[in-house]
C-alpha positions as CSV (number, residue, x, y, z in Angstrom):
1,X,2.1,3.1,13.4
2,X,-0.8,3.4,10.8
3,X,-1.7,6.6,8.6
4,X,-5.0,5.9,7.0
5,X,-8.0,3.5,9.1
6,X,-10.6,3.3,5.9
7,X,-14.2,2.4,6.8
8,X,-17.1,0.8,3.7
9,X,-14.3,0.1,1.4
10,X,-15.3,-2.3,-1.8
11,X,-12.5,-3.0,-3.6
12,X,-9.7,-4.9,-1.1
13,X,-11.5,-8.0,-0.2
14,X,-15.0,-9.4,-0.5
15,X,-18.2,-7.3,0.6
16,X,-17.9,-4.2,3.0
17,X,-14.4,-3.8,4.4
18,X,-12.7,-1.5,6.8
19,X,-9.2,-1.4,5.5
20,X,-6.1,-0.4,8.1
21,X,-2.9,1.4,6.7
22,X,0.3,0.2,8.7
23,X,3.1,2.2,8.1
24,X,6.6,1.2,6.3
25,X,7.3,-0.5,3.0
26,X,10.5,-2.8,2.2
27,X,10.1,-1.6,-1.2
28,X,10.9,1.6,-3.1
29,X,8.8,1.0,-6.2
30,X,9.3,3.9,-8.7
31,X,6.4,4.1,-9.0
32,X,4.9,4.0,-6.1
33,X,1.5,6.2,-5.5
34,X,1.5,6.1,-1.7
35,X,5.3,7.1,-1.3
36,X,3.6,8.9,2.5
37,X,3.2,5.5,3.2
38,X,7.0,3.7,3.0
39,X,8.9,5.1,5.9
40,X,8.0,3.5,9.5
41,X,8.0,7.2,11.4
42,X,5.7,10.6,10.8
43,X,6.1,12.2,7.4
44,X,4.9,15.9,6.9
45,X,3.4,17.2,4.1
46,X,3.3,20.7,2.9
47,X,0.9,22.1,0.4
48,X,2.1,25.6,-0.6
49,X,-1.4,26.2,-2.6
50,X,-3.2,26.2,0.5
51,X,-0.2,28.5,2.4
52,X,-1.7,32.0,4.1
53,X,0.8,34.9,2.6
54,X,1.9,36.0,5.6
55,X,1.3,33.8,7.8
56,X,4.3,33.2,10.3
57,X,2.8,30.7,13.0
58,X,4.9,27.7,12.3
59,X,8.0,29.4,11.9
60,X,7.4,30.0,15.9
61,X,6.9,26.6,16.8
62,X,9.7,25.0,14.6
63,X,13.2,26.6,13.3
64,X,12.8,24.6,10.1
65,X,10.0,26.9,8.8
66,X,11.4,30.4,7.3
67,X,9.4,32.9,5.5
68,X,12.4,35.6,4.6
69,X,9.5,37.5,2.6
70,X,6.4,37.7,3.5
71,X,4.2,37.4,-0.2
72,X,6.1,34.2,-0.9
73,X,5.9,30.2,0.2
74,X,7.5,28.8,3.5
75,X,11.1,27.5,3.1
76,X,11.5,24.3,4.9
77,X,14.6,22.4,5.9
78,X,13.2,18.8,6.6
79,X,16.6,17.9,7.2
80,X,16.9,19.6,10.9
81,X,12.8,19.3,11.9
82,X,12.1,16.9,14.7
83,X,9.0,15.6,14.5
84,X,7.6,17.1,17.8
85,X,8.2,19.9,15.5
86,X,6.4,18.8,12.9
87,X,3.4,17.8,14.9
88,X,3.8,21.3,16.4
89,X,3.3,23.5,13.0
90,X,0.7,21.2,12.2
91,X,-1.5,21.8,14.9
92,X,-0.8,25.9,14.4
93,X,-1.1,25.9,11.0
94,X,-4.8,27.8,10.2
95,X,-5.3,26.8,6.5
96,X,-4.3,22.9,6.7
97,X,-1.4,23.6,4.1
98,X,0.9,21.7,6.9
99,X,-0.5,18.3,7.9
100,X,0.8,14.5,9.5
101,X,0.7,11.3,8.1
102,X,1.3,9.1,10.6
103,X,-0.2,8.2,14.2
104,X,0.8,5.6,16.9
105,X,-2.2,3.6,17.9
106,X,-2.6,-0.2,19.4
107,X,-4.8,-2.9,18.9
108,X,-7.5,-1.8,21.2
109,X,-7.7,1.6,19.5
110,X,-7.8,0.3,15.7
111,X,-9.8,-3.1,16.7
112,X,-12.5,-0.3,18.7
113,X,-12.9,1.4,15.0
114,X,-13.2,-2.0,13.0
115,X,-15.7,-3.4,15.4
116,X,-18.4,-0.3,14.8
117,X,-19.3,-1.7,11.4
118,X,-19.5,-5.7,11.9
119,X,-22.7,-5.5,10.9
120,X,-22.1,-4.8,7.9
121,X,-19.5,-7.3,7.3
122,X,-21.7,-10.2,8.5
123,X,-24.6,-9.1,5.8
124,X,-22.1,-8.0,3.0
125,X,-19.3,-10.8,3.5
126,X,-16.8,-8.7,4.5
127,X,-14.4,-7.8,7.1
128,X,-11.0,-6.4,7.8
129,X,-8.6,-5.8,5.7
130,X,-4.7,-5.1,6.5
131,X,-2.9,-3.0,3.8
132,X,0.1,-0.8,3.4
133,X,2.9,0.0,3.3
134,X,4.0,-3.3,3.7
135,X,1.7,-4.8,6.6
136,X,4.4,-7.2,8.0
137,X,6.7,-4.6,8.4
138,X,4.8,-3.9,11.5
139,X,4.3,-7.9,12.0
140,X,3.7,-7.7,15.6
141,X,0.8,-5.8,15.3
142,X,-0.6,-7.4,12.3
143,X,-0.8,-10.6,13.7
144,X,-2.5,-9.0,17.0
145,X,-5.2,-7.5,14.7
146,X,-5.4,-10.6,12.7
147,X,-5.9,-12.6,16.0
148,X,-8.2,-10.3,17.8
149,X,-10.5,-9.9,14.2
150,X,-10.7,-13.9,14.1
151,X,-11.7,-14.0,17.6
152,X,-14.5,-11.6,16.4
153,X,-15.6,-13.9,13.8
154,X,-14.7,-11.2,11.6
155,X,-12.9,-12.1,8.1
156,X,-9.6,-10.7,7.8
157,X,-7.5,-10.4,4.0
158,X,-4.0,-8.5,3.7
159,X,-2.6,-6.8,1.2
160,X,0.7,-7.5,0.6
161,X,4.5,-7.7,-1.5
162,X,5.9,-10.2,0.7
163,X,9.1,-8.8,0.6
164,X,9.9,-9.5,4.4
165,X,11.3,-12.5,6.2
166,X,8.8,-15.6,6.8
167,X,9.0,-15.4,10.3
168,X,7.2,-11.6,10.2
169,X,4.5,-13.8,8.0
170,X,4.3,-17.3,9.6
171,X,2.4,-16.2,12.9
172,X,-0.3,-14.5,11.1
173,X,-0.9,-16.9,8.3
174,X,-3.6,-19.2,10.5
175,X,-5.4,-15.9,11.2
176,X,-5.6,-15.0,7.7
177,X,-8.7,-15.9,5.4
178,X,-7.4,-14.2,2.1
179,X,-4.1,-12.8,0.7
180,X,-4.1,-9.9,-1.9
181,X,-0.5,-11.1,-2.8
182,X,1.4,-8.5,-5.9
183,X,3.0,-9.9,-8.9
184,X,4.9,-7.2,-10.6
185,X,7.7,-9.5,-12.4
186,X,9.6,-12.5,-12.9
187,X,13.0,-11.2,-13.8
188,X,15.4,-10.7,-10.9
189,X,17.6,-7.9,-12.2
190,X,15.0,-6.1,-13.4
191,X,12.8,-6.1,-10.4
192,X,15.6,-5.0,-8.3
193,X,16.4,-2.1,-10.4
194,X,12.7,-0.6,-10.0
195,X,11.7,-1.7,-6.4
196,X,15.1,-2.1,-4.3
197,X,14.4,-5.2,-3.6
198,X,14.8,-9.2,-3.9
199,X,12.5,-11.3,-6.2
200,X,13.8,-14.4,-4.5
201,X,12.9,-13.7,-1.0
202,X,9.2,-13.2,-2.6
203,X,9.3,-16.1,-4.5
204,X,10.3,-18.3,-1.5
205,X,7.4,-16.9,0.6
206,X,4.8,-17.7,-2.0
207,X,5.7,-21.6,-1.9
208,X,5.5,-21.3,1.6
209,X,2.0,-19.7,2.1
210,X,1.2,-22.4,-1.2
211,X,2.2,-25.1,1.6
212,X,0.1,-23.6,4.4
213,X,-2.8,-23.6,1.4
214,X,-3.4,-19.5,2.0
215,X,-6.2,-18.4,0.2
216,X,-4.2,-15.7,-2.6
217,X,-5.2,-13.6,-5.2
218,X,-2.7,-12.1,-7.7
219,X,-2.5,-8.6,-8.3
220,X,-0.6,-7.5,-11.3
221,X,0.0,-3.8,-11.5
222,X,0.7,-3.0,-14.9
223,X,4.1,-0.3,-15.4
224,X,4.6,1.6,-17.9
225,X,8.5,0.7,-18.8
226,X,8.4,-2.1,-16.5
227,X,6.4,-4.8,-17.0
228,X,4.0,-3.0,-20.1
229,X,5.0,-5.7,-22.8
230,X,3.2,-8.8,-24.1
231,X,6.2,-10.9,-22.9
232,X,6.5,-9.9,-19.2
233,X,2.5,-10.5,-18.9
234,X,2.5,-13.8,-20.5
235,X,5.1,-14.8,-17.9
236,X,3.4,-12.9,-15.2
237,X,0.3,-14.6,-15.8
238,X,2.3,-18.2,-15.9
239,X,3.7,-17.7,-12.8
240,X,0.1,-17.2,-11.4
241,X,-1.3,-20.3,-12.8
242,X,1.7,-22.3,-11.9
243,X,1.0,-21.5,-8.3
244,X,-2.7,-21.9,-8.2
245,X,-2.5,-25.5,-10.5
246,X,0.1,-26.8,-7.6
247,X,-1.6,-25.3,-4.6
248,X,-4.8,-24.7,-5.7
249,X,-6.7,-21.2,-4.5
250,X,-9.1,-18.6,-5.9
251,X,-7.8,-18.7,-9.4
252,X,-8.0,-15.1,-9.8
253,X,-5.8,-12.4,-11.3
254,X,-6.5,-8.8,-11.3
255,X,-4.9,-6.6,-13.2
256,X,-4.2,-2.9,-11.9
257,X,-3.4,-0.3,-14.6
258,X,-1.0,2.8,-13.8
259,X,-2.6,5.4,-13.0
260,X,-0.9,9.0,-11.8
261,X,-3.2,9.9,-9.0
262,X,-1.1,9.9,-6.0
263,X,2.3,11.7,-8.0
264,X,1.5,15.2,-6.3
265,X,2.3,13.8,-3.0
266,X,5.6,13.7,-3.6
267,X,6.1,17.4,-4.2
268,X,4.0,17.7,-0.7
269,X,6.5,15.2,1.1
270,X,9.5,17.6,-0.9
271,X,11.0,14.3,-3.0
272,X,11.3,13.9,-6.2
273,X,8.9,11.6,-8.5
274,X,10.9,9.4,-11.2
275,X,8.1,7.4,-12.5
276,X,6.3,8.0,-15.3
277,X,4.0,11.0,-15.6
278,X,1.1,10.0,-17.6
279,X,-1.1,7.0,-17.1
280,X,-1.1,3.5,-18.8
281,X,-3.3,3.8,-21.7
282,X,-2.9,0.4,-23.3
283,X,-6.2,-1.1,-23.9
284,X,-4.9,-3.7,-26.2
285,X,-2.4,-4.5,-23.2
286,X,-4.8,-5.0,-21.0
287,X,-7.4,-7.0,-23.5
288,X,-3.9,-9.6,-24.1
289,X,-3.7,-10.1,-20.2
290,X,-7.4,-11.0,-20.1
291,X,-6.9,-13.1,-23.2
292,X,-3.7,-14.6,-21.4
293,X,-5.1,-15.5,-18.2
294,X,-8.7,-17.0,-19.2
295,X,-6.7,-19.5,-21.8
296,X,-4.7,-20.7,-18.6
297,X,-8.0,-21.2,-16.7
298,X,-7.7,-17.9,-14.8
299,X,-10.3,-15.4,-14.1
300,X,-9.3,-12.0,-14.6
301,X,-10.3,-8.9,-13.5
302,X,-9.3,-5.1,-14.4
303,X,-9.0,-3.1,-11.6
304,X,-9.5,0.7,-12.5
């Protein structure tokens, strides 16, 4: 399942890329900005500011949707909707305030819309890139899409947190030419208590893409009460040049400030947001990390 196929994209690998949005994340990062994006099925999202008063057409089609007075916003139990039902008040909804992220597609399909823009990957450098959710959640058919883009002569990144088993990864790693690989921490505890999930398992499938010499880039996003101190960068940006001194690769680190764009999506999906409301806005932070990264040899970049 994807939700997003994103054509002339600049920033997730080299030159002009068409970017591909599997669906499903291993992780439930706090802060996460694409929360539309973590489970593997449909979500729905409901915008009440674009809701017609009066309107009753999806409380027709779906017996989740109540409007008890008219001059007010639809009620919705997500708890009992189906999501034929959800597709259904979708499709009748006139104003767009009900709308689904998600959509079952197969290699043909999403290879058919990467393929109309190879010309401008062969004079930009680019390609296709694989992103998230977590791409290897859906390992199947991104090694398919890996294998089908290489056969196109097509260059092929993926963004991902590696937070899967190595057999989900190993298959695709021949196929891939670059890795967008995050680095959010180096302390266990800690990164379980913000993301869910296990550091170690991460860990063990960076030495193992080191041994298949993959291509990576660190990505550091940058967490207000996670990772925002001088001490957790420093080791951040150790870890990184560990890696790169005993397996070599690009020798790049890109820093990704917090930023609060994608928080109303949660009150569309109807959850509730427990990250931080207000950006990162640490320039001396950020100028440390640089500092950090270019006395280890590392280039860095900041990534708005």
């Amino acid at each position: 399942m994807i939700f997003n196929i994103q054509r002339y994209a600049t920033h997730d690998g080299p030159g002009i890329r068409t970017v591909v949005f599997l669906k499903g994340c291993s992780l439930s990062c706090t802060w996460c900005q694409n929360p539309e994006s973590r489970s593997r099925t449909i979500d729905m999202l409901y915008d009440e500011r674009l809701c017609l008063k009066g309107c009753l057409r999806c409380t027709h089609v779906a017996s989740g949707f109540k409007r008890p007075d008219p001059t007010v916003a639809i009620e919705i139990d997500r708890k009992i909707l189906t999501e034929q039902e959800m597709r259904d008040a979708a499709d009748v909804c006139p104003s767009g305030a009900i709308s689904i992220c998600g959509e079952q597609s197969n290699t043909d399909k999403i290879m058919a819309e990467v393929l109309k823009d190879k010309a401008f990957y062969s004079n930009s450098g680019g390609g296709m890139t694989i992103s998230g959710g977590e791409p290897f959640m859906q390992h199947n058919l991104a090694y398919a899409l890996f294998h089908r883009a290489k056969k196109e002569h097509i260059h092929t990144a993926v963004e991902s947190c590696l937070h899967v088993p190595w057999p989900y990864i190993e298959p695709s790693v021949d196929s891939i030419d670059l890795w967008l690989v995050d680095l959010k921490h180096v302390d266990e505890e800690i990164f379980q208590k913000w993301t869910n999930g296990q550091l170690s398992l991460i860990n063990k499938n960076l030495e193992k893409l080191g041994e298949h010499n993959a291509n990576i880039i660190f990505r550091v996003p940058i967490i207000t009460g996670f990772n925002d101190n001088e001490e957790t960068i420093k080791a951040i940006i150790k870890k990184a040049a560990d890696h790169y001194s005993k397996y070599g690769g690009s020798g790049e680190i890109h820093f990704l400030p917090y930023h609060t764009y994608g928080v109303h999506k949660y009150h569309l999906l109807g959850i509730i947001y427990d990250g931080s409301k207000q950006p990162l806005d640490r320039p001396e932070l950020l100028a440390f990390a640089e500092q950090e990264a270019k006395a280890l040899g590392l280039t860095a970049i900041l990534r708005g």
